[in-house]
C-alpha positions in Angstrom: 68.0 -47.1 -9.7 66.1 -46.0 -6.1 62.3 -47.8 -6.5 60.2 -44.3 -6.0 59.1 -43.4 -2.5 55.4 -44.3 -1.3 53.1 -41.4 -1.7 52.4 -40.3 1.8 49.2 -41.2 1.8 49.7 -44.8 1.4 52.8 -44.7 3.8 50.4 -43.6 6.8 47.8 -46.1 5.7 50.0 -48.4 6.1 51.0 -47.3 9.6 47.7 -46.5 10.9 46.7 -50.2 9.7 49.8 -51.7 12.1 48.1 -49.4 14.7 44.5 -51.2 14.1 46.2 -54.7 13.7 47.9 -54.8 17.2 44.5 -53.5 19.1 46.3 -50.3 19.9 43.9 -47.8 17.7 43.1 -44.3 19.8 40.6 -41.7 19.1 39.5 -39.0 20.8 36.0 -38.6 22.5 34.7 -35.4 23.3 33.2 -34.2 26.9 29.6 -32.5 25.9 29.6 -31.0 29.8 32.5 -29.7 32.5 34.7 -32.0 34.2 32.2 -33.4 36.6 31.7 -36.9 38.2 29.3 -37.8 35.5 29.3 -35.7 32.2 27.8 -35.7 28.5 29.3 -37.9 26.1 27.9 -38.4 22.7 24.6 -37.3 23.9 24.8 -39.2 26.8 25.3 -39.1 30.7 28.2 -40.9 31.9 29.9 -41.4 35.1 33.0 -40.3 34.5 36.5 -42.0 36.0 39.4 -41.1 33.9 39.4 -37.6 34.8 42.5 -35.9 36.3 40.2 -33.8 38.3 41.2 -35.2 41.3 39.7 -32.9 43.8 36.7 -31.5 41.7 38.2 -28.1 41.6 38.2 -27.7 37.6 34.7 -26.3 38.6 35.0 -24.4 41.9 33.4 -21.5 41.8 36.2 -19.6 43.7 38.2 -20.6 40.5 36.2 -19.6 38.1 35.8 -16.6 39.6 39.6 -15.7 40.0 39.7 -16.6 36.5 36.6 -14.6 35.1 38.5 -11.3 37.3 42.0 -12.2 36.3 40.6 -12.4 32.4 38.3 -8.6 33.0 41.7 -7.2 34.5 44.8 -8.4 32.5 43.1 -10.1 29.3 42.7 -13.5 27.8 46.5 -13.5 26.8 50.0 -12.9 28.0 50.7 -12.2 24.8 54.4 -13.0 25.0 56.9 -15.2 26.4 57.8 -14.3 30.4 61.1 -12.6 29.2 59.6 -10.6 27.1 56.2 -8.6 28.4 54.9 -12.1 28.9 55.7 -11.6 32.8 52.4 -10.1 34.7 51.1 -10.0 38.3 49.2 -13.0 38.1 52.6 -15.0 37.2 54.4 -13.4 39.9 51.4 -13.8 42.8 51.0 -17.8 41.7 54.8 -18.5 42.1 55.1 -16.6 45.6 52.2 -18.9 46.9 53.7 -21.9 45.1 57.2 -21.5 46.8 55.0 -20.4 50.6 52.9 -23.6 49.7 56.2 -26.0 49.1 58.0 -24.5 51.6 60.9 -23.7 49.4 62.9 -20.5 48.1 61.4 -19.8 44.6 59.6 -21.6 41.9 59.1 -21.4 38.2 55.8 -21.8 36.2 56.0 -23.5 33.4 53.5 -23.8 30.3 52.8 -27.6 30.9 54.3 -30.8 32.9 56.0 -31.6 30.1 58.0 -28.6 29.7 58.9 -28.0 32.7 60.3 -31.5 33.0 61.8 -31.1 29.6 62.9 -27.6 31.1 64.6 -28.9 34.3 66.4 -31.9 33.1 68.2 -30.0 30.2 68.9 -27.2 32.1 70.3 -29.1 34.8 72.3 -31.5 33.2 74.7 -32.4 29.6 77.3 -34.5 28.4 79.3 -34.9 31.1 76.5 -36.1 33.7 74.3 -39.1 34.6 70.5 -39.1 34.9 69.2 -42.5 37.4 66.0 -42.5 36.3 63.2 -45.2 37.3 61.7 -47.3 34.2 58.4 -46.5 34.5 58.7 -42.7 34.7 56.3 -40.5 32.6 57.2 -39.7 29.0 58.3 -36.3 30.0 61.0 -37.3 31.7 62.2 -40.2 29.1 62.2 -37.8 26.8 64.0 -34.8 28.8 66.9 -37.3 29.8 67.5 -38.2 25.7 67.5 -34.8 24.9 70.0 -33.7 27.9 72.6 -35.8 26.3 73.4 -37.2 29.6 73.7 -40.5 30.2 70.8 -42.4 31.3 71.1 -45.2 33.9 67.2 -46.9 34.2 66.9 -48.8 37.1 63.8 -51.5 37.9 60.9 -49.5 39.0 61.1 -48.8 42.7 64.2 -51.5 43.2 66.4 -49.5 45.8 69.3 -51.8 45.5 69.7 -51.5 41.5 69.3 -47.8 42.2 72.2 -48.0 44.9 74.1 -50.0 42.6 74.2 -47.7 39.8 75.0 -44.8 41.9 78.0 -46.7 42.7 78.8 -46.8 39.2 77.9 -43.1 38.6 81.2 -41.6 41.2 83.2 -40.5 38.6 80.3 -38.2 36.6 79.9 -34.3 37.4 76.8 -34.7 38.1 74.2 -37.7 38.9 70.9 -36.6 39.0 68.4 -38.9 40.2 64.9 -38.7 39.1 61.4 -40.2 40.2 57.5 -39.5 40.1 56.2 -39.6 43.8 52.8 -41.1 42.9 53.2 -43.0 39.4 50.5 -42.2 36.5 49.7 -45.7 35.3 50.1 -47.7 38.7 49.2 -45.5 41.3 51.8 -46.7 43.5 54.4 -44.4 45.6 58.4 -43.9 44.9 60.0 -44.8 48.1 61.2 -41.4 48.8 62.6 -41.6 52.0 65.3 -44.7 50.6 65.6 -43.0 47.4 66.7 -39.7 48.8 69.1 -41.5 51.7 70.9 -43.1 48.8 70.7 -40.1 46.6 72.7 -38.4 49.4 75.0 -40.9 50.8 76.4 -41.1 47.2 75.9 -37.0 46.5 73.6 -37.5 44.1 70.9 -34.9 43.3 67.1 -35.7 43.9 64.5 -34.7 41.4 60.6 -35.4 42.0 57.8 -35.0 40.1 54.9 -34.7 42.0 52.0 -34.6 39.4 49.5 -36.6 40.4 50.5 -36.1 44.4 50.1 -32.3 44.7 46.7 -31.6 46.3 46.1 -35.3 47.5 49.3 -35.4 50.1 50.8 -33.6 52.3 49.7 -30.5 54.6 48.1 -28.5 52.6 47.9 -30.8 49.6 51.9 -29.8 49.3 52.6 -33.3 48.3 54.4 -36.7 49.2 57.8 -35.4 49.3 56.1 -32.8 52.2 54.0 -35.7 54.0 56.6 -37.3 54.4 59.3 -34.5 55.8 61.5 -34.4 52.8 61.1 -31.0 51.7 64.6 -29.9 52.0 66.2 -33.0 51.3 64.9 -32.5 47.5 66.6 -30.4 44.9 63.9 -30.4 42.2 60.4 -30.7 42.9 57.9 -30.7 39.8 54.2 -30.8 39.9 51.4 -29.4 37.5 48.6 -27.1 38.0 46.0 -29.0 35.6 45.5 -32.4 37.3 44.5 -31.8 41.2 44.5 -28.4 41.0 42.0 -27.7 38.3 43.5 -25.3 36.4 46.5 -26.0 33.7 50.6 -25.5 33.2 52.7 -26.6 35.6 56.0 -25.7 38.3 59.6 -26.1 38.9 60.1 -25.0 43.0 63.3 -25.4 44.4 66.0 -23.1 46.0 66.6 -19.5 44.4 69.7 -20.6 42.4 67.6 -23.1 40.6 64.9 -20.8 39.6 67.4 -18.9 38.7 69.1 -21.0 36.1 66.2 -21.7 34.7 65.2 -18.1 33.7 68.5 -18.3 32.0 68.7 -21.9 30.6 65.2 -23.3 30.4 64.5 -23.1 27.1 60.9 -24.1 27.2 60.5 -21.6 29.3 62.3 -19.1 27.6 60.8 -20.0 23.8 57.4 -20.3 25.3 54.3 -17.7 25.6 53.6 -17.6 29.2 50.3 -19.0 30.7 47.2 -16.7 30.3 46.6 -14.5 33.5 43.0 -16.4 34.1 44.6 -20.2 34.5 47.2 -18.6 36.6 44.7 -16.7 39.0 42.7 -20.2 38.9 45.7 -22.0 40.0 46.7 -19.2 42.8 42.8 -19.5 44.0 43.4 -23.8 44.3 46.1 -24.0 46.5 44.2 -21.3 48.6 41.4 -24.2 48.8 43.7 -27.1 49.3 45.2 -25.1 52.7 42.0 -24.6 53.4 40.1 -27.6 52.6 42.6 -30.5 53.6 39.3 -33.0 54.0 38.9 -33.5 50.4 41.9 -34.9 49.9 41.7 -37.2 53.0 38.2 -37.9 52.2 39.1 -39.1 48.2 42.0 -41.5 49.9 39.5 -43.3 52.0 37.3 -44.0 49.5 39.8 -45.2 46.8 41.0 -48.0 49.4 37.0 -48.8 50.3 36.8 -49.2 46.7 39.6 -51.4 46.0 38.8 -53.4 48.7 35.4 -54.1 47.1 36.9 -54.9 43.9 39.8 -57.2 45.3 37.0 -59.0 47.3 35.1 -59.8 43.7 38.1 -61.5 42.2 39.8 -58.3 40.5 43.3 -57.8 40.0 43.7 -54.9 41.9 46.3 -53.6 44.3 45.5 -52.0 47.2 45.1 -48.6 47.1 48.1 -45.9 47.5 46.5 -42.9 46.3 43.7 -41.8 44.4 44.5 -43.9 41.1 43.6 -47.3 41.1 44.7 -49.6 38.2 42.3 -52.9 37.4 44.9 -55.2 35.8 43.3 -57.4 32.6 46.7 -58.1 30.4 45.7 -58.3 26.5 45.2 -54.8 24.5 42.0 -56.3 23.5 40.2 -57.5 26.3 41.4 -54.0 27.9 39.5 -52.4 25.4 36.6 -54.8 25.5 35.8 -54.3 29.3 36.0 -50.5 28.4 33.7 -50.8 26.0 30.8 -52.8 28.0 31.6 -50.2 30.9 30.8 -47.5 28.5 27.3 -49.2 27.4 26.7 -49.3 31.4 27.4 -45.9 31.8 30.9 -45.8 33.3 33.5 -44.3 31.3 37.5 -45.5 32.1 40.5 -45.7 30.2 41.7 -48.2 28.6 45.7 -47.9 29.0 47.7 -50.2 26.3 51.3 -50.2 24.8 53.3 -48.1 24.5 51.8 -46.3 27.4 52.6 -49.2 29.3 54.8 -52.6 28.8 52.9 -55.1 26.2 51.3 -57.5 28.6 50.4 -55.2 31.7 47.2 -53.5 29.4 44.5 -52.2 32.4 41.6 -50.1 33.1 43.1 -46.8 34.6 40.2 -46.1 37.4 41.1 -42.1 38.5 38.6 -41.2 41.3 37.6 -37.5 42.3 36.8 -36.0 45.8 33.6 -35.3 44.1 32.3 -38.7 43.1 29.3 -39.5 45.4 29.4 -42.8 47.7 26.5 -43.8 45.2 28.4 -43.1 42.3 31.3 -45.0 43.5 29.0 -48.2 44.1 27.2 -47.9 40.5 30.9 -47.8 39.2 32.2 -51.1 41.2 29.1 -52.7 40.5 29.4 -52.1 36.5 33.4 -53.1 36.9 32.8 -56.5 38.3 30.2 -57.0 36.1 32.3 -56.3 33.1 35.8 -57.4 34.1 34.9 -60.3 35.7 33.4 -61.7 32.2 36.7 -61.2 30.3 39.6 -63.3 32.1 42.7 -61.9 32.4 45.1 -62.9 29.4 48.5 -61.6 28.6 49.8 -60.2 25.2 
């Protein structure tokens, strides 16, 4: 006879108490105040650096105030999916300026960087393909290559000569799509784009880029890496969100027209999903207007990030040098991760502490994520507390 099955209760208990155990327990804290340099948190102000606000724009008043008018004119709702009614002016506006900004054909808004990475990869390829894909992609795109049912080659992050070998071994496949973030989430460090997309191309491989936490820090414009560096047209796919740099929320697909195209017809979180209200669309549409405008806050933020990992590196942290605005202070142990974030907090700097599974067990870090808006002061209060705080726990693997 089957012994009866656990309650549920007791069965999550039990799984929240492995969670504890290992030093890997979240929870969320809530923001009293807007997405400022320093904001309210439990009552108390906080100089804030785990923001994705990388430009300040989540509080631009030219944003708010596209959003206030596109919310008076069209409502707070699209009320539908895009195929349906869901499809407005706003929609159409933001995607003409997305495709002018990227200097492509067409692109696609999508409801969030997860779908539209989920979207692309599915639509794009199935059973019969191969997805090169580097390990330390974002979730989005781990996930979007499982559910494809291609198959998925993984080759060592940024290692162009595994990547050239398993393109070698990819030549009978319909399709080999290779896929890479251009500024990485967790490490802040660049995908080679220039070797990845000369390999891509010398085997016929397709290139895929997301570029979410590069659009409105590089390129003319705040178009993105792939655009710094002159590799518009040399990539099939490019992703980016609206939420992080931008200040607003959902995300794109740009590419040629065909693309688009497909998927209208194949993307099915796209198709299955209520389209973005008008007023975070008109937001979005009003950043990209400031970033063409206002290219000094992005050059100004990537200054300051190396100034301030050159301070940190000089104090004994383990810190790279700086590649963009996200600067990773390297501590090991889940524990001591979360320790240092916790004295930081008391000193009035908030960071995240990023542990497993975010990232391999061993590589847990303080996840610093600096804004255009963060004052020079702000910046020095921050090191200051960081090398007071990380420099009393030593670094320890686990």
């Amino acid at each position: 006879m089957r012994s009866p099955r656990v309650p549920i209760k007791d069965a999550l208990a039990a799984d929240l108490g492995s969670v504890r155990a290992a030093g890997l327990w979240r929870e969320l804290r809530e923001i009293e105040s807007a997405q400022q340099p320093s904001v309210v948190l439990h009552g108390r102000e906080v100089l804030l650096f785990c923001s994705n606000n990388y430009l300040g724009l989540a509080n631009h008043p030219e944003l708010v105030a596209a959003a206030q008018a596109a919310a008076q004119n069209f409502g707070t709702s699209a009320a539908s999916s895009r195929l349906i009614s869901g499809h407005m002016a706003p929609h159409r506006e933001l995607e003409e300026r997305i495709a002018s900004w990227k200097g492509v054909e067409s692109s696609l808004v999508f409801s969030t960087g997860y779908q539209a990475n989920l979207g692309a990869i599915t639509a794009l390829v199935g059973a019969e393909d191969v997805v090169v894909s580097d390990e330390l992609n974002h979730a989005s795109i781990i996930d979007a290559t499982r559910l494809s049912k291609a198959r998925v080659e993984i080759f060592a992050h940024n290692d162009m000569q595994q990547l050239e070998s398993l393109l070698r071994r990819c030549e009978g496949a319909r399709r080999v799509l290779v896929v890479t973030e251009a500024v990485f989430s967790m490490d802040g460090d660049r995908a080679p784009l220039s070797e990845i997309v000369a390999l891509a191309k010398r085997h016929g491989a397709w290139v895929m880029v997301d570029e979410a936490h590069s659009a409105g820090v590089f390129g003319r414009g705040g178009a993105g890496l792939a655009e710094e560096l002159g590799l518009t047209h040399e990539i099939d796919v490019h992703v980016g969100t609206l939420g992080k740099a931008l200040g607003s929320f959902g995300a794109y697909v740009a590419g040629s027209r065909a693309l688009v195209d497909l998927l209208i017809n194949r993307a099915r979180p796209f198709i299955f999903t209520t389209a973005l209200p008008p007023s975070v669309v008109a937001a979005a549409s009003a950043a990209i207007e400031v970033c063409e405008r206002e290219p000094e806050r992005a050059a100004g933020l990537r200054r300051r990030v190396s100034d301030l990992a050159r301070k940190l590196q000089t104090a004994g942290l383990d810190v790279p040098d700086a590649q963009s605005q996200i600067l990773p202070v390297r501590i090991g142990d889940a524990g001591l991760t979360v320790s240092a974030m916790n004295a930081l907090l008391e000193a009035g700097v908030y960071v995240a502490a990023i542990r497993p599974p975010t990232v391999p067990r061993g590589t847990s870090r303080l996840r610093l994520s600096v804004m255009a808006t963060h004052s020079e002061g702000q910046l020095a209060r921050a090191a200051d507390a960081l090398i007071a705080c990380v420099g009393a726990n030593p670094s320890s693997s686990g």
